[in-house]
N, C-alpha and C positions, 0 to 999 in steps of 0.2 A: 310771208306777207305779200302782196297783191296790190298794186294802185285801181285796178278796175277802170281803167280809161279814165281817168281823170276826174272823176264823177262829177259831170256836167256841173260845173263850176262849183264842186264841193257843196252842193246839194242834195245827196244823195242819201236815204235814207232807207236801209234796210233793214226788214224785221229777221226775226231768228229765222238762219239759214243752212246750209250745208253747202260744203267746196266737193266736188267731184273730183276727182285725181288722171280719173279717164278720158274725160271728154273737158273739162278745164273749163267748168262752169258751175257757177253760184244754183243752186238749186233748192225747192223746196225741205226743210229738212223733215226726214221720214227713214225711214230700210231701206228704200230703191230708189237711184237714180231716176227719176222719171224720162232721160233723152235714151240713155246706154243701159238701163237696168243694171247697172255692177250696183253692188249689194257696199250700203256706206257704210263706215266704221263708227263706233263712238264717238272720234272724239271728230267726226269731221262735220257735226251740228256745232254751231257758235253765232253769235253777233256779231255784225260786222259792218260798218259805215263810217263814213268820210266830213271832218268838220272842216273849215275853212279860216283860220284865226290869222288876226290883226296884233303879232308882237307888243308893240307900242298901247295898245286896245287891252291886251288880255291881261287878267291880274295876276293868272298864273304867272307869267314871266317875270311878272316885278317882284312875287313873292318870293321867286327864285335868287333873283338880285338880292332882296333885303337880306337874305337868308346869310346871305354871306358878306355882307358891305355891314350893316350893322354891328355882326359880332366881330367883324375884323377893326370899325372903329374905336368900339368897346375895351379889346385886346389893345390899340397901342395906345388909348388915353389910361389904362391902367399900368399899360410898360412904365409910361412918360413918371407918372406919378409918384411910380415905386422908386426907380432910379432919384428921382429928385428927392423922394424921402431918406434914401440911403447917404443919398451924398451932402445933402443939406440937413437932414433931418425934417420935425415936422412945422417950422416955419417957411422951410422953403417950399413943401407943398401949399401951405396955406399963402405965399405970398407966388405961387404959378396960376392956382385958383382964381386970385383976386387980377391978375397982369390980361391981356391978350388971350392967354392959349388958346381958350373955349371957347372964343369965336369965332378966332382962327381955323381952330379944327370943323364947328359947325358951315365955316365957307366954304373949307375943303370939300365937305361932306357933299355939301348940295351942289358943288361944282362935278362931282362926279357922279350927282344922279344927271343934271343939264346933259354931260356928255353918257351917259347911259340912255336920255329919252331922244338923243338924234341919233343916235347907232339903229336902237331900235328903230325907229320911224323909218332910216333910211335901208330897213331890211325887208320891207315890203312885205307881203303876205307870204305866209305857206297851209299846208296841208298837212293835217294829223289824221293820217288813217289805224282805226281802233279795232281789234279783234277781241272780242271774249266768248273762251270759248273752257270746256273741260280742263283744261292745263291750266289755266291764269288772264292775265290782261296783258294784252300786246298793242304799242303804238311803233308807229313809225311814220318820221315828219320828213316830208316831200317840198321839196322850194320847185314851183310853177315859174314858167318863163325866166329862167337862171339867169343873171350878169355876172362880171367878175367883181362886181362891186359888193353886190349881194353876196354873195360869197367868203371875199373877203371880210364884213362884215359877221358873218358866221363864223370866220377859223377855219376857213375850208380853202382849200388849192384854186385858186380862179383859171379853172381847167373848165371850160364849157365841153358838153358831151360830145364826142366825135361824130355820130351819128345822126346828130339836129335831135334829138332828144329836146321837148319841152318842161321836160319835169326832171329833176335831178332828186335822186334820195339822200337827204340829210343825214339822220340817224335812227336807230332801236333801240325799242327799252321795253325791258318786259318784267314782270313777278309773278310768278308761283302762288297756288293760292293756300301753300303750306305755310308762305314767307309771311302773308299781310297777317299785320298786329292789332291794324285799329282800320276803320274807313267811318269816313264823313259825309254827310251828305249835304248839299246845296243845291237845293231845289230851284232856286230863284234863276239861279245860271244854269240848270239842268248839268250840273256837274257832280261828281266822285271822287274822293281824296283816299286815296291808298297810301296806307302808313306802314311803313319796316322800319326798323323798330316804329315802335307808337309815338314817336319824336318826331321822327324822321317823315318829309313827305317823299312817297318813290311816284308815283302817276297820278295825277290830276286826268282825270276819263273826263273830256268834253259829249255828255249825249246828245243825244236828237228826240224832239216830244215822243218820237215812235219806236226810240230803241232805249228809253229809259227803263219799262215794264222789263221785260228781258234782259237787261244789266241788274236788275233788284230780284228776278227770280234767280240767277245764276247766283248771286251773292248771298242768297238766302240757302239755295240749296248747296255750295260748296261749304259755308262759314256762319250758317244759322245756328249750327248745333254745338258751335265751338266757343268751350267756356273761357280759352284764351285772349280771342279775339273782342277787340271793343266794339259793338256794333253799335248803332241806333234803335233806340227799340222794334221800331217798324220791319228791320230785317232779323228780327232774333224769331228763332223756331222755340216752342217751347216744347219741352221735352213731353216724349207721350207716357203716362202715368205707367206704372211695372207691372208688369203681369201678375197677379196672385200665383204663386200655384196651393193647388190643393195641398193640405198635411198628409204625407202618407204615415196613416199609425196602423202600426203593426196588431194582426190580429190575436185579439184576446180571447185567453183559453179561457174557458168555464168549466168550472169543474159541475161534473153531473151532480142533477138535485137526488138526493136521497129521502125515503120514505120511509117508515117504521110499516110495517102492511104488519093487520090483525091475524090471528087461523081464521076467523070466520071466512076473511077474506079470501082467504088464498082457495086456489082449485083443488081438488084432490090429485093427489097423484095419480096417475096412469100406471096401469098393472100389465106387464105386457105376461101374455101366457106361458106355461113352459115349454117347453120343445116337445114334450109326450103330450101335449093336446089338455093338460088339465087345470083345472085353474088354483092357481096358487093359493088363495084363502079358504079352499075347501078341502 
């Protein structure tokens, strides 16, 4: 993975491309290098571009959040409930129901989205650079102008880089394109939902208007033909119809046609002479 200079304020928008290994440059993708001529491999054509997202802004994040604040609220109002059933029986759930709890727990709830939506806000922007390429989907999120606040805020060491570094790497996250189960598509946000298991969400792909086409041919031609995978209609390949083959039947003997032939018909025979010169019916 590659930041590409920071791509001018995460505007960057590249169409399918290729990484050279020799000369350590983005180039058109094709057989040759067009700077060094070394000859590119396979899998070194992909898409490759840089979004710029607002935590606090994006839904991906919250979805993330909900993902795990809901069912874990879920989890202790049915703890709470069972135990009270057990120990009380079932008036006593019916008179926890009627008391406090459940609004209690609903202030709790929104008390910890409150402090979830200042965390975020106070985590400032970052940078999700996207590769898809032969192999799968790779992200890796970049925090621009690092503090130890920001930082901190992430779960990360508030260790600013020794080197005056402006960009610090967050984390990676990548799948296989054996791995996805389902994808979704949201057109509206120019986004991609990758699912392992088909439950589960693993990468939310933020695109760009110019590298959407080539995320949809790529997911077409790794996972169009796979009857496992849930796709959208729009990226299912349908199968190309079977070849016939010819029947090979074995050849059939015929048995020869038979005649009854008349004498009139037939030739005379042929008389061949004797050895003394004379002719046999005289």
């Amino acid at each position: 993975m590659r930041l590409r200079k920071y791509r001018e304020k995460a505007g960057d928008t590249m169409a399918r491309t290729a990484y050279c290994k020799r000369c350590g440059k983005e180039v058109d993708a094709g057989e040759m290098c067009p700077f060094c001529g070394t000859r590119l491999g396979k899998n070194a054509a992909h898409a490759a571009w840089c979004t710029e997202r607002t935590p606090v802004k994006d839904w991906m994040y919250w979805n993330s959040v909900m993902r795990l604040l809901l069912p874990g609220a879920l989890v202790i109002l049915v703890l709470v409930l069972l135990l009270e059933g057990i120990s009380g029986g079932p008036e006593a759930v019916e008179k926890m129901l009627a008391s406090s709890f459940l609004p209690v727990l609903g202030i709790l709830l929104l008390s910890t989205l409150a402090v979830i939506f200042v965390i975020l806000l106070l985590q400032g922007k970052e940078l999700s650079d996207f590769v898809v390429d032969s192999r799968g989907i790779h992200e890796t999120r970049y925090l621009p102008d690092p503090t130890p606040l920001k930082l901190i805020l992430r779960m990360k060491a508030p260790k600013l880089p020794e080197d005056g570094s402006r960009v610090v790497r967050l984390s990676e996250r990548q799948i296989a394109w054996k791995d996805v189960s389902r994808v979704q598509l949201w057109p509206e946000k120019c986004t991609v939902l990758f699912y392992a298991p088909a439950w589960w969400l693993r990468i939310p792909v933020v695109c760009t208007p110019f590298t959407w086409e080539d995320v949809m041919d790529y997911i077409r031609e790794k996972l169009g033909r796979k009857k496992k995978v849930r796709l959208p209609q729009s990226l299912t390949v349908p199968a190309s119809p079977a070849l016939r083959r010819a029947a090979r039947t074995a050849p059939v003997y015929r048995e020869p046609e038979v005649r009854q032939m008349r004498m009139d018909e037939a030739d005379p025979p042929e008389m061949s002479p004797d050895p003394d010169g004379t002719d046999p019916l005289t």
